[in-house]
N, C-alpha and C positions, 0 to 999 in steps of 0.2 A: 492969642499966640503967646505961645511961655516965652520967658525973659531965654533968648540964645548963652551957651557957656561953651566954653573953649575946649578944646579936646583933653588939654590937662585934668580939668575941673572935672568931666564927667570920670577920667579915670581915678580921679582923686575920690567923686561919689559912689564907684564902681567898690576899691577898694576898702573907704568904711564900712560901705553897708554887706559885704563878706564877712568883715571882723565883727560888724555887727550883732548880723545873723545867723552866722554860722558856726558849729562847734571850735573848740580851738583844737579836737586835732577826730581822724574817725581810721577807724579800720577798714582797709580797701583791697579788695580780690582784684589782681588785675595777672595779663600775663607781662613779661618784660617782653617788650618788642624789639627795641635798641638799647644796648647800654655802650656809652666810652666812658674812659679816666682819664682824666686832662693833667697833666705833668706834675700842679699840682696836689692832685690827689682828690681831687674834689668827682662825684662820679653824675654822668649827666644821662638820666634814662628818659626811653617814651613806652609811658607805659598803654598799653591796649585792652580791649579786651571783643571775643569774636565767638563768633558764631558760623557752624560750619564754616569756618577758614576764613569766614570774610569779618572783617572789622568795622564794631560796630560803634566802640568810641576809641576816642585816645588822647594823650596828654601829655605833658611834659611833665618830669620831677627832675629832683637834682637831691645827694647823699653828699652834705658838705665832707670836706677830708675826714675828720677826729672823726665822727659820726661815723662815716663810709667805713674807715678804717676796723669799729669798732664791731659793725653789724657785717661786713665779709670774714672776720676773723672768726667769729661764732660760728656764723653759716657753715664757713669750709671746713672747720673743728668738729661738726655734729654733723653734715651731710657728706665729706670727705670731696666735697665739688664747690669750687667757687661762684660765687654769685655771676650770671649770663645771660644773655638773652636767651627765649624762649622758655624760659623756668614761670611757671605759674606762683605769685606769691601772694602774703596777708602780709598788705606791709601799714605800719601808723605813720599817717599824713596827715599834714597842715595845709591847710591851703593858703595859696598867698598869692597877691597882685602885685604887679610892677608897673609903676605909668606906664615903662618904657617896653619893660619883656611881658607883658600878659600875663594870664592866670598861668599856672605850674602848684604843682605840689611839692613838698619838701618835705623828703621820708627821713622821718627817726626813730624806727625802729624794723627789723623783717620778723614774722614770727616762722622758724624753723622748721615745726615741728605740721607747722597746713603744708607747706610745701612736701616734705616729708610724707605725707595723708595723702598728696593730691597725685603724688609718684606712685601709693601704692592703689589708690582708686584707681589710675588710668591703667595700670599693669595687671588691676584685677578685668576691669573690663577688654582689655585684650585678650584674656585668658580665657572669659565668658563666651570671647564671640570666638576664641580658636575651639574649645569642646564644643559649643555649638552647629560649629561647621565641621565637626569631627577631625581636627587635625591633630590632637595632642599624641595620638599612638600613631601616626600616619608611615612614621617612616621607623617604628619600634618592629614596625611587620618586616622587613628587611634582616634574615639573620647572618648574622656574623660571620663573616670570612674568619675559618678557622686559622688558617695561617697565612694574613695580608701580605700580597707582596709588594702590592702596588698602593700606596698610600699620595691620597694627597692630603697637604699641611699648609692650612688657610693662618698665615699669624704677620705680624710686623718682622721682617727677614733684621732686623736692630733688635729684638726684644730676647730681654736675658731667657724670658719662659720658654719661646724658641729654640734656645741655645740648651738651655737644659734637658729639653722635648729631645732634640738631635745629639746629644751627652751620652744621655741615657741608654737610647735604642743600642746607637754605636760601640759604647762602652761594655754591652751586659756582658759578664760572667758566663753567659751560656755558652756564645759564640754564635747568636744566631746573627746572619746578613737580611736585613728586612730594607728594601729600598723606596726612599720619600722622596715628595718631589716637593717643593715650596711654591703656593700660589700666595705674592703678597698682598697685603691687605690694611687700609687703617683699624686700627684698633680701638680707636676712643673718638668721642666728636664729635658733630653732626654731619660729617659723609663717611661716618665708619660704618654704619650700615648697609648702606648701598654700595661701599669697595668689598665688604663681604658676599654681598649679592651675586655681584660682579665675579669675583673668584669664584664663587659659585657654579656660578655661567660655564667660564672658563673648563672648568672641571669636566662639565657634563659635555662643552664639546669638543674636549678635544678628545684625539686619535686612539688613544693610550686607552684601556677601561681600568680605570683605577676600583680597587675594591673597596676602600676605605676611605673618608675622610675625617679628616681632624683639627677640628677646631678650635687653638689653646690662645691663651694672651697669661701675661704673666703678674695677674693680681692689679693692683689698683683701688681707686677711691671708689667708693660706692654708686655714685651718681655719675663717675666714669664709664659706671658698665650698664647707662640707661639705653646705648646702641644695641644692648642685646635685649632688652624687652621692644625692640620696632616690632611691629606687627607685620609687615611685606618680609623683614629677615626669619621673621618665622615660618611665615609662609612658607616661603623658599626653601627651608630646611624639611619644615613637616611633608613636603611633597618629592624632596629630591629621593632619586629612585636609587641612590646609593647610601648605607649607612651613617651616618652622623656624628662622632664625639666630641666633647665637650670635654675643654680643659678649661677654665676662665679665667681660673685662680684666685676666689672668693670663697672665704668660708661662713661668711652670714645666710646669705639668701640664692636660691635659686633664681636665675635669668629667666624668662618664656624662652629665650633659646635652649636654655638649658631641657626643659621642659619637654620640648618638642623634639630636639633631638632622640636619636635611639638608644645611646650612653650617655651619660653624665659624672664623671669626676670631679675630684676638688683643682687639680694643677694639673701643668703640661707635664710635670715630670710623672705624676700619676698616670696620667693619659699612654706616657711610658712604659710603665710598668705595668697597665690594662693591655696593651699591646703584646707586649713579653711573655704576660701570665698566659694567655690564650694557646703561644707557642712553646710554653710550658707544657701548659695543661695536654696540647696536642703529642708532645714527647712522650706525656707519662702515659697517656692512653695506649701509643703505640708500642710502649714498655711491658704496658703490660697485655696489651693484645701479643705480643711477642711469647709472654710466658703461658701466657690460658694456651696458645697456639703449642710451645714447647710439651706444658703438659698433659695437654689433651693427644699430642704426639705419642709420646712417651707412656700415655695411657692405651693408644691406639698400638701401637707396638708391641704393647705385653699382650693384651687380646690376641692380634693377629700372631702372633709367637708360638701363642697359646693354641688357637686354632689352627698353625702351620701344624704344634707337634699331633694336633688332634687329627687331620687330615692325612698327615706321615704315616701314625698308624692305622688308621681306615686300610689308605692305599696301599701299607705293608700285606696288610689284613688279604682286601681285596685281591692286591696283585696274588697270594701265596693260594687262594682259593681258584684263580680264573687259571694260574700254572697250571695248578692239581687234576684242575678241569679239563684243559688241553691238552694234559700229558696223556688222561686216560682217554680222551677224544686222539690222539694221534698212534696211540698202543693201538686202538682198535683198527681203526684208517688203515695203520700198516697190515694186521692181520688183512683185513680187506681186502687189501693190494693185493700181499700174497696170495692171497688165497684165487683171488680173481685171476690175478698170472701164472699160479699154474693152471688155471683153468685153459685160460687161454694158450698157452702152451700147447696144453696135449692137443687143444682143438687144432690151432696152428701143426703140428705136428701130423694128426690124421689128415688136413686137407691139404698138407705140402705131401704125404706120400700118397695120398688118393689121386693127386696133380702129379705127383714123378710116374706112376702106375699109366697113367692116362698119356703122359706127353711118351712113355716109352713103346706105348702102342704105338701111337699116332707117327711117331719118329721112323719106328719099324715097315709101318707101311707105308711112309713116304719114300721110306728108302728103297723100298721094294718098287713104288709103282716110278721111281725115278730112275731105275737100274732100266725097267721097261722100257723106259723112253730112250734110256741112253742108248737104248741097243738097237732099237728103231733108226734115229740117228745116225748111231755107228753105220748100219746097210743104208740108209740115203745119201750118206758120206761116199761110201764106199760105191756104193750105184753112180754116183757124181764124179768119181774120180776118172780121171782124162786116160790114167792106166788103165783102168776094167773096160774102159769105151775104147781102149785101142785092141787091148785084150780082146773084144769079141769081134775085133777085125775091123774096126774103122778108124779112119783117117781125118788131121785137121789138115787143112790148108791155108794158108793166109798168104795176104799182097800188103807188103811194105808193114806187119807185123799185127795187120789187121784180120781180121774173119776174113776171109772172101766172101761171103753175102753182104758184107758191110759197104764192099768195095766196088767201083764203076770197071770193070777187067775190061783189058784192050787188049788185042794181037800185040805179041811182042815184050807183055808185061814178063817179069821173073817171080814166079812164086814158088810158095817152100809147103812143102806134104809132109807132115810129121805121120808116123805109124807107130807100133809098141818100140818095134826097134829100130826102124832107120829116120835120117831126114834129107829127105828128096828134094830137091833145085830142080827145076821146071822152067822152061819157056812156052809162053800159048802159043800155039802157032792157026788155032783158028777160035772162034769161038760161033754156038751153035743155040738158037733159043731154044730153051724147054717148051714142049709142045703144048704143055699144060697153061 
């Protein structure tokens, strides 16, 4: 059995044989998993390092003040982002023990320019897998509302680039009215991605169909604007089924947002004036669709003018030949007539005297065979008369102004005997049947 040693001891052995054996400093890839600064100035990280998301070792280090001081002032200088967690870096450490605190390492120095490299590795490999999955032109197939009315504007509703974006529109020279709506959103940091998503969202459900969006932020540090190489805010962009722009406000390097969007400018006030130009451009078209329209008028006008006066004389032409035609068609028509009327005439004239000749027959011997009759007549008249029947000697008699054949005679009735000349009153004093 070894000789037993006290906890001290063996940290006291723990710690030589590190100094011993180990370099006194190594260059180390790790990610920052935790970093604080303690009032002091002294900076206290755990550094990590992982494998699909899971973490496979980790450690403590510490950036005394002077040191700290000297290696974030470089970083933020050369990558325009302060030293953070989740920043992948190549930093030179020492390792060291403490009885009391355990192993830790003790960075003195970052190298700038791996971090830098590791920023654009992972930005090329987002890029890899977006062309691979065919997203970079996704939403470039979407063409441009010629004159947007309905915009949505994804930015920080505090950011100057905002204010310029909204300046601009409002201000232009032309006079045109184009109305935005503001979806706000973080701009930098690590949930600026996801509150752009989000806006994103928004956009697509709400009510309103906006034609446009736009996407401005007003400049910044370079490692500020690593929320626009996220690969899900690309996504989101390269599939949204509405247009895209891009205002960032960086003039070094293109975002993957930038990328996959449908336009890309340098600044929101750009983004402005891409907006305006479009409403421009659509004026001058109509400007001059107004004059090709005017001229080609004005060209049509002289033709048809031209073939009115051509048409004028045709039908001068025409009318003066169908007159000429008419007249001698109506000269003849009339001989026609005439000539037909007195035909008819004389014909009318023979059969109106062949019909006088005919009715003065006929009238003659109507008259004649009517004189006949009258005189027939006349002697039945006169045979009829109550004078020629008293004339040859007979007698009427009547009872109470009746016939007497009419009437029932009694002895004692008074009846009256007309003859030519007298009228006789009578008493019956018998009466006698006829034998017959």
């Amino acid at each position: 059995m070894q000789q037993p040693v006290t906890l001290l001891e063996l940290n006291n052995l723990i710690k030589l044989t590190l100094e011993n054996q180990l370099a006194p400093q190594y260059w180390v890839i790790a990610e920052i998993g935790e970093m604080k600064v303690a009032a002091q100035g002294h900076a206290y990280l755990e550094l990590v390092e992982k494998n699909n998301n899971q973490v496979k070792a980790k450690i403590r280090a510490n950036i005394w003040q002077y040191t700290f001081r000297t290696i974030a002032g470089k970083f933020e200088q050369i990558t325009g982002s302060p030293l953070k967690a989740g920043m992948k870096i190549l930093a030179l450490v020492t390792v060291t023990f403490h009885e009391l605190y355990g192993i830790s390492l003790q960075v003195k120095d970052v190298d700038v320019n791996f971090t830098l490299g590791e920023r654009a590795r992972l930005r090329q490999e987002i890029i890899l897998r977006l062309t691979q999955e065919g997203l970079l032109q996704t939403n470039k197939r979407f063409a441009l509302p010629t004159v947007p009315q309905r915009i949505a504007v994804i930015s920080s509703a505090t950011a100057a680039g905002y204010g310029d974006f909204v300046n601009q529109l409002e201000s232009n020279r032309f006079g045109y009215h184009i109305n935005q709506v503001l979806f706000p959103a973080s701009m930098q940091g690590d949930a600026a991605a996801k509150s752009i998503i989000e806006a994103l969202k928004q956009i697509e459900n709400s009510t309103i169909k906006y034609e446009l969006v736009v996407l401005i932020r007003g400049g910044g540090a370079q490692m500020d604007l690593d929320c626009f190489d996220d690969y899900d805010l690309a996504v989101t962009i390269a599939k949204f089924t509405i247009p895209v722009i891009t205002g960032i406000g960086h003039e070094r390097d293109e975002t993957i947002a930038d990328l996959v969007a449908h336009t890309k400018v340098k600044t929101p006030t750009a983004a402005a004036e891409f907006i305006l130009s479009g409403f421009l451009n659509f004026e001058d078209n109509i400007l001059n669709l107004l004059k090709t329209v005017e001229k080609h008028t004005t060209q049509v006008l002289k033709w048809e003018d031209r073939n009115l006066s051509d048409h004028e004389a045709t039908i001068k032409r025409l009318a003066a030949l169908r007159i000429q035609k008419e007249t001698t068609y109506l000269t003849n028509k009339e001989s026609q007539i005439k000539s037909s009327a007195l035909n008819k005439l004389r014909l009318g004239s023979l059969e109106i005297e062949r019909h006088l000749n005919a009715l003065e027959k006929t009238s003659k011997n109507k008259i004649q065979s009517e004189h006949k009759y009258i005189d027939v007549l006349g002697k039945t008249i006169n045979n009829l008369d109550p004078k020629s029947i008293f004339a040859k000697g007979y007698t009427k008699t009547e009872l109470k102004g009746q016939p007497l054949h009419q009437m029932d005679v009694k002895a004692g009735d008074k009846i009256i005997t007309f003859t030519a000349s007298n009228k006789i009153e009578s008493t019956v004093i018998n009466i006698e049947k006829n034998g017959k």
